[in-house]
C-alpha positions in Angstrom: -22.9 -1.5 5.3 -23.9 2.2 5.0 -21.8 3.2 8.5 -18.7 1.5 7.4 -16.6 4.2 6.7 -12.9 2.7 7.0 -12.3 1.5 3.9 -8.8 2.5 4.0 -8.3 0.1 6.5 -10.1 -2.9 4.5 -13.4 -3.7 2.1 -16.2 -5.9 1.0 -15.0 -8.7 -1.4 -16.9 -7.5 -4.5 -19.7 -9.9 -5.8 -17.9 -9.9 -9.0 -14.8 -11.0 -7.5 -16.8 -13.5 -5.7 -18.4 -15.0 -8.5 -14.7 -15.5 -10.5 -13.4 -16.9 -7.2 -16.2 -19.7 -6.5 -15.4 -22.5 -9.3 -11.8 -22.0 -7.6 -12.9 -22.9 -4.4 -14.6 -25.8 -5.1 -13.5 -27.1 -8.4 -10.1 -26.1 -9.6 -8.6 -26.6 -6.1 -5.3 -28.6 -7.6 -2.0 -27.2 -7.1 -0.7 -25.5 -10.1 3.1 -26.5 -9.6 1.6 -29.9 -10.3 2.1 -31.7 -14.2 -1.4 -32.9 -14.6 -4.6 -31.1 -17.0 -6.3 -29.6 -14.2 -3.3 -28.3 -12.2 -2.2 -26.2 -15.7 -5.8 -25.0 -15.9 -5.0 -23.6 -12.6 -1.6 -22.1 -13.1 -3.0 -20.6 -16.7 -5.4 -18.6 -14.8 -2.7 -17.6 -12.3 -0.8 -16.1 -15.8 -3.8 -14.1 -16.7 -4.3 -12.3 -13.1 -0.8 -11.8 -13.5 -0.9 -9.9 -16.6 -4.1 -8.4 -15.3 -2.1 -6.8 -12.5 1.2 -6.4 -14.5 -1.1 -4.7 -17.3 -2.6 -2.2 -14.2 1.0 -0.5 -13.6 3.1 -1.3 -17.2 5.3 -4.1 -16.2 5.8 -7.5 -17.7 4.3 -10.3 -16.4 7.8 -11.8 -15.1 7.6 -9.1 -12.7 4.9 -10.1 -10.6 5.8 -11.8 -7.5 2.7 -12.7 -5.3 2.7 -13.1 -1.9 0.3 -12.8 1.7 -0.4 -9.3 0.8 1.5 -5.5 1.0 2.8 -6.3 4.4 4.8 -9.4 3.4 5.6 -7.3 -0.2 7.1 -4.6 1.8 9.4 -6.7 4.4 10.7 -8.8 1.2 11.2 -5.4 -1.1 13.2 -4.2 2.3 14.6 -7.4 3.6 15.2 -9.1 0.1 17.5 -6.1 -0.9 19.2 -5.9 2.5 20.1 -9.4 2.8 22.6 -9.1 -0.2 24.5 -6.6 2.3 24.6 -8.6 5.3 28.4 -8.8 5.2 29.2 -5.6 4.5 25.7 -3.7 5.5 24.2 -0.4 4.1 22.7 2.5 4.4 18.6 2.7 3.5 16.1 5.6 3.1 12.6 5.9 4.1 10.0 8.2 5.9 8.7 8.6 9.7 5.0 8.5 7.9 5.4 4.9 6.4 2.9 1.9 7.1 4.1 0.0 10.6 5.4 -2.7 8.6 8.0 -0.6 6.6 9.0 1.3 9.9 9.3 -1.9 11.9 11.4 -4.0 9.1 14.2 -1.0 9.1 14.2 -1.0 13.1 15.2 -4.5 13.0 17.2 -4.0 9.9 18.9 -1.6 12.4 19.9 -4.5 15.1 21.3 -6.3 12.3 23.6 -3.1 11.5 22.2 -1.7 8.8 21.8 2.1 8.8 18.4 3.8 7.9 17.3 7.5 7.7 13.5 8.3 8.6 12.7 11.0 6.9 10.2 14.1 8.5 7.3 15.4 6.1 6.0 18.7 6.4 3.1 19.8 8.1 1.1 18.1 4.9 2.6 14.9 5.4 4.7 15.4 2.2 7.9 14.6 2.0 10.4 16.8 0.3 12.5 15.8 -2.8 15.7 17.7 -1.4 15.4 15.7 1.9 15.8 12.7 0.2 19.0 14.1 -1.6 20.7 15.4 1.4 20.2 12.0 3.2 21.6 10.2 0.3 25.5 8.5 1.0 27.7 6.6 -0.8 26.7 3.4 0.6 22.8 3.9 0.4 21.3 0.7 -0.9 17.5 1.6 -1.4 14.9 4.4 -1.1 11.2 3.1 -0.1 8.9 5.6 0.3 5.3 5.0 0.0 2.9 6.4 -2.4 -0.1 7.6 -0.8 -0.4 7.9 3.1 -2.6 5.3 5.1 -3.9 7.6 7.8 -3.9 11.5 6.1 -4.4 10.2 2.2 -1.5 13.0 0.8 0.2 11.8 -2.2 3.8 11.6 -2.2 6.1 12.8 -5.6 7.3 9.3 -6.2 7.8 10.6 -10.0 10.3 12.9 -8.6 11.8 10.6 -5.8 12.2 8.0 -8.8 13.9 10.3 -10.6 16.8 11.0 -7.7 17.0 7.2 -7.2 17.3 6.4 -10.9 20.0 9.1 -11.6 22.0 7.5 -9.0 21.3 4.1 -9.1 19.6 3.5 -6.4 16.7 1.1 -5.8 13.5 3.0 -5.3 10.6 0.9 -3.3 6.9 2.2 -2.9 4.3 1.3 -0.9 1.1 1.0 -3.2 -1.3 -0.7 -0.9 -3.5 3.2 -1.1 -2.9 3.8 -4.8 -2.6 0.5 -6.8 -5.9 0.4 -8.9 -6.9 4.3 -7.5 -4.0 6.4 -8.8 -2.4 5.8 -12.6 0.9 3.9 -12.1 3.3 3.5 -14.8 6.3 1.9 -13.3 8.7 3.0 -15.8 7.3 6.7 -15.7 7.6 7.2 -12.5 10.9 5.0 -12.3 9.8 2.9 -9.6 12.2 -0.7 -8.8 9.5 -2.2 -6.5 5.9 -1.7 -5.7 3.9 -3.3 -2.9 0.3 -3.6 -3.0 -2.5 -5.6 -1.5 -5.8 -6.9 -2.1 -8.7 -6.2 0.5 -7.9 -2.4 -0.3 -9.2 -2.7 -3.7 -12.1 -5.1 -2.7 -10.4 -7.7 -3.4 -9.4 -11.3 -0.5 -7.8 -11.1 2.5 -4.7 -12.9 2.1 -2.9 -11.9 -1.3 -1.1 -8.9 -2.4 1.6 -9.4 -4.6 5.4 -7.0 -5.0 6.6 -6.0 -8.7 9.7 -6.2 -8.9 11.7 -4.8 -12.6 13.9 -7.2 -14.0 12.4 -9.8 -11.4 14.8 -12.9 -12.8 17.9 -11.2 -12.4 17.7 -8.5 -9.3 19.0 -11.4 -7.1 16.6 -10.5 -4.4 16.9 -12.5 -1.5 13.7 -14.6 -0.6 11.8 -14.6 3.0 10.1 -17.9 2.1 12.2 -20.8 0.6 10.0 -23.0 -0.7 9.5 -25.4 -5.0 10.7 -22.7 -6.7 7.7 -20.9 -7.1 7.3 -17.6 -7.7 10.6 -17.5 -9.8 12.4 -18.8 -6.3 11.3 -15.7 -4.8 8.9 -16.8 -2.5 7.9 -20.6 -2.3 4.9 -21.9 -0.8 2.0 -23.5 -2.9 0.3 -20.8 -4.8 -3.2 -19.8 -3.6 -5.2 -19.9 -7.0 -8.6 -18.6 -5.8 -7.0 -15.8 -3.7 -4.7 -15.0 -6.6 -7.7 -15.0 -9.2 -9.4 -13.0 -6.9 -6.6 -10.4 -7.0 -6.8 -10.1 -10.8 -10.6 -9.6 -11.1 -10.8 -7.1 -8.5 -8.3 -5.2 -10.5 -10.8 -5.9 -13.6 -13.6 -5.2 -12.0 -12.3 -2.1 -10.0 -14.8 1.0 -9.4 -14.4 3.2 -11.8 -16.6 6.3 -10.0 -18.0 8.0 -6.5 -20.3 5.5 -4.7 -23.2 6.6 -3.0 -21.7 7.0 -0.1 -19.5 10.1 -1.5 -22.3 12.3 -2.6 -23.9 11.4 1.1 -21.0 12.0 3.1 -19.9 15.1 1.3 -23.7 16.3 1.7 -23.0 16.3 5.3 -19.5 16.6 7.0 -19.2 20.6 6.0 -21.8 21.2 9.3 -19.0 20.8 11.3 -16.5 22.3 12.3 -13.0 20.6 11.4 -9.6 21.4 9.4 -8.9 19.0 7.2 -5.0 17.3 7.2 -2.6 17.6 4.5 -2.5 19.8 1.4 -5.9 19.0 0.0 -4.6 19.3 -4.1 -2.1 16.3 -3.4 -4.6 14.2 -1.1 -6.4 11.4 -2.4 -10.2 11.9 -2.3 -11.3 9.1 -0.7 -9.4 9.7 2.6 -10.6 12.4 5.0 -8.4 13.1 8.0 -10.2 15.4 10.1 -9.5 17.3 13.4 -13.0 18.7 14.9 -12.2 21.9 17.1 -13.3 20.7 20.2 -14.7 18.2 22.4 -18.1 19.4 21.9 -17.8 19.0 18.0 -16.7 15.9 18.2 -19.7 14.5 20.6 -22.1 16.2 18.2 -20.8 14.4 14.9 -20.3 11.0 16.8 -24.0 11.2 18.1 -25.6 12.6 14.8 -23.6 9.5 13.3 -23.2 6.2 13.6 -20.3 6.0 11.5 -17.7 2.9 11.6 -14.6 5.2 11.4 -11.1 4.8 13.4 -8.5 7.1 14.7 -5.3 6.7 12.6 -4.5 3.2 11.2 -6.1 -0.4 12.0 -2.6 -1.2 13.2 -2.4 1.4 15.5 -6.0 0.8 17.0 -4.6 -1.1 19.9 -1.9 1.2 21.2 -3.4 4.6 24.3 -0.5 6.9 22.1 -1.4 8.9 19.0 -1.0 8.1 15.6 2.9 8.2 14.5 1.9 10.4 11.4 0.0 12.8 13.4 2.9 13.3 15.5 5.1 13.6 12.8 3.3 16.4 11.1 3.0 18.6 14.3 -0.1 17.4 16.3 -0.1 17.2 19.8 -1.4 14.7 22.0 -4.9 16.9 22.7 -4.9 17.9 18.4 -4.5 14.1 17.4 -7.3 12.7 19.9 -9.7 14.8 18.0 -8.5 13.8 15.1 -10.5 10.9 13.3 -9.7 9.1 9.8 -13.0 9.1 7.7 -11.8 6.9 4.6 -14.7 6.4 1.3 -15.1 3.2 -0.9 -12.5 3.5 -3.2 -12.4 4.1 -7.5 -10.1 4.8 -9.9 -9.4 9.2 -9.6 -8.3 9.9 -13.2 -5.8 13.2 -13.5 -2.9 13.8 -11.2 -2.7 15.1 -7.8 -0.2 17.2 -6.9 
């Protein structure tokens, strides 16, 4: 599809991964909790996707926990830490700029009395190390703050906000759904607790993602789904062995370069006039928020293209109000409907951006 250009939002299942997943499919379709041959043949390959993935960011192997995708990773990170505080409650820290899913799990971590700071980013969509600091309390349970940003691309200082959350012993939660596989992630570099990420970001299924979590046995993480035991206890259900394989050989077989599509689109989008959102040294190449400088400008680029593109997220494509992060870093209502989210096919972006 050489008009798709909302990868951000989801991509193609490579052919590679394809290929892996087929004899899965059809063939090796027995559940891997089983005790027979061909339910171990299943949950061996399971292992090796997870050391693929636990390979991708430095962890062990233990500390893969996979689930539905980044979503469900997110609201067990946030709801799997909060549930050990029911009785007495906490205190948790996170942005304005998260994904839906992390802004909607603390709301109703809220009505359960649980107190949670949103933090503002500046006008970049960054937000500040000292914020996080000032809003810390004595009773602060966790800090989730999300890697890179869905909707404007800009790369958050999680090496920094690790940091803060390790010196005080704090959890610290990410949200890697727009970095995993793109950015370099060392988990003990950048001191990071819990990472989310998904698959149909990295051309991977629908329908996986998976949540590291350090010292995975003993965090005493509450589950979501009670289930056999899978997953270390963590989140039962019967393992979906094609989806999961899948997982692991889109990591393997990840992009590592500018498609096509890169060289034509920057070829092109500099005939109109636009300013580009966030701090372009600490926003992820691939991601292209763009607001055109009138009504006019915008007609002309939607007529000379037939771009698939979207205004903010997928999950905000239903809602008549603008996007929560264009809001939150100072557009108005007029600014943010001539704003449009341009997102490339993604690859691996070697050197840091900051």
């Amino acid at each position: 599809m050489n008009n798709y250009f909302d990868y951000a939002a989801s991509s193609p299942v490579a052919s590679e991964v394809l290929d892996v997943m087929q004899p899965w499919l059809h063939y090796g379709f027995a559940n891997p909790s089983a005790s027979h041959l061909e339910a171990l043949k299943a949950s061996k390959a399971i292992q090796l996707a997870r050391e693929t993935i636990a390979d991708k960011i430095g962890a062990m192997a233990s500390e893969i926990i996979f689930t539905s995708g980044a979503s469900e990773s997110n609201n067990m990170a946030l709801k799997g830490t909060a549930f050990k505080f029911l009785e007495k409650k906490g205190h948790i820290i996170t942005s304005s700029i998260e994904h839906k899913c992390i802004i909607n799990t603390c709301l109703f971590l809220q009505t359960l009395g649980f107190e949670v700071t949103f933090l503002a980013p500046d006008n970049n969509g960054l937000i500040k190390t000292e914020s996080i600091v000032n809003a810390i309390r004595e009773n602060t349970i966790l800090i989730s703050i999300h890697h890179v940003n869905n909707e404007i691309g800009s790369v958050q200082n999680i090496k920094e906000i690790g940091r803060v959350a390790f010196e005080r012993n704090i959890p610290f939660h990410t949200d890697a759904a727009q970095s995993f596989c793109k950015l370099d992630i060392d988990v003990d570099d950048l001191n990071i607790d819990m990472l989310s990420l998904s698959g149909h970001k990295i051309f991977g299924p629908k329908g996986v993602g998976a949540l590291y979590v350090r010292n995975s046995r003993n965090v005493g993480l509450v589950p979501l789904i009670h289930g056999g035991g899978q997953e270390l206890g963590l989140r039962g259900g019967t393992s979906p062995t094609p989806l999961i394989i899948g997982l692991g050989a889109a990591v393997e077989y990840f992009p590592q370069s500018k498609s096509i599509q890169h060289i034509e689109f920057e070829e092109v989008i500099n005939r109109y006039d636009f300013i580009r959102n966030g701090n372009t040294s600490a926003v992820v190449p691939t991601i292209w928020n763009i607001t055109f400088s009138s009504d006019e400008e915008v007609l002309r680029f939607v007529n000379d293209h037939a771009w698939l593109i979207s205004q903010g997220s997928a999950c905000n494509a239903m809602s008549n109000t603008p996007s929560h992060v264009l809001t939150a870093i100072g557009l108005d209502e007029a600014t943010a409907r001539r704003t449009y989210r341009i997102s490339l096919p993604p690859y691996h972006i070697t050197g840091e951006l900051s």
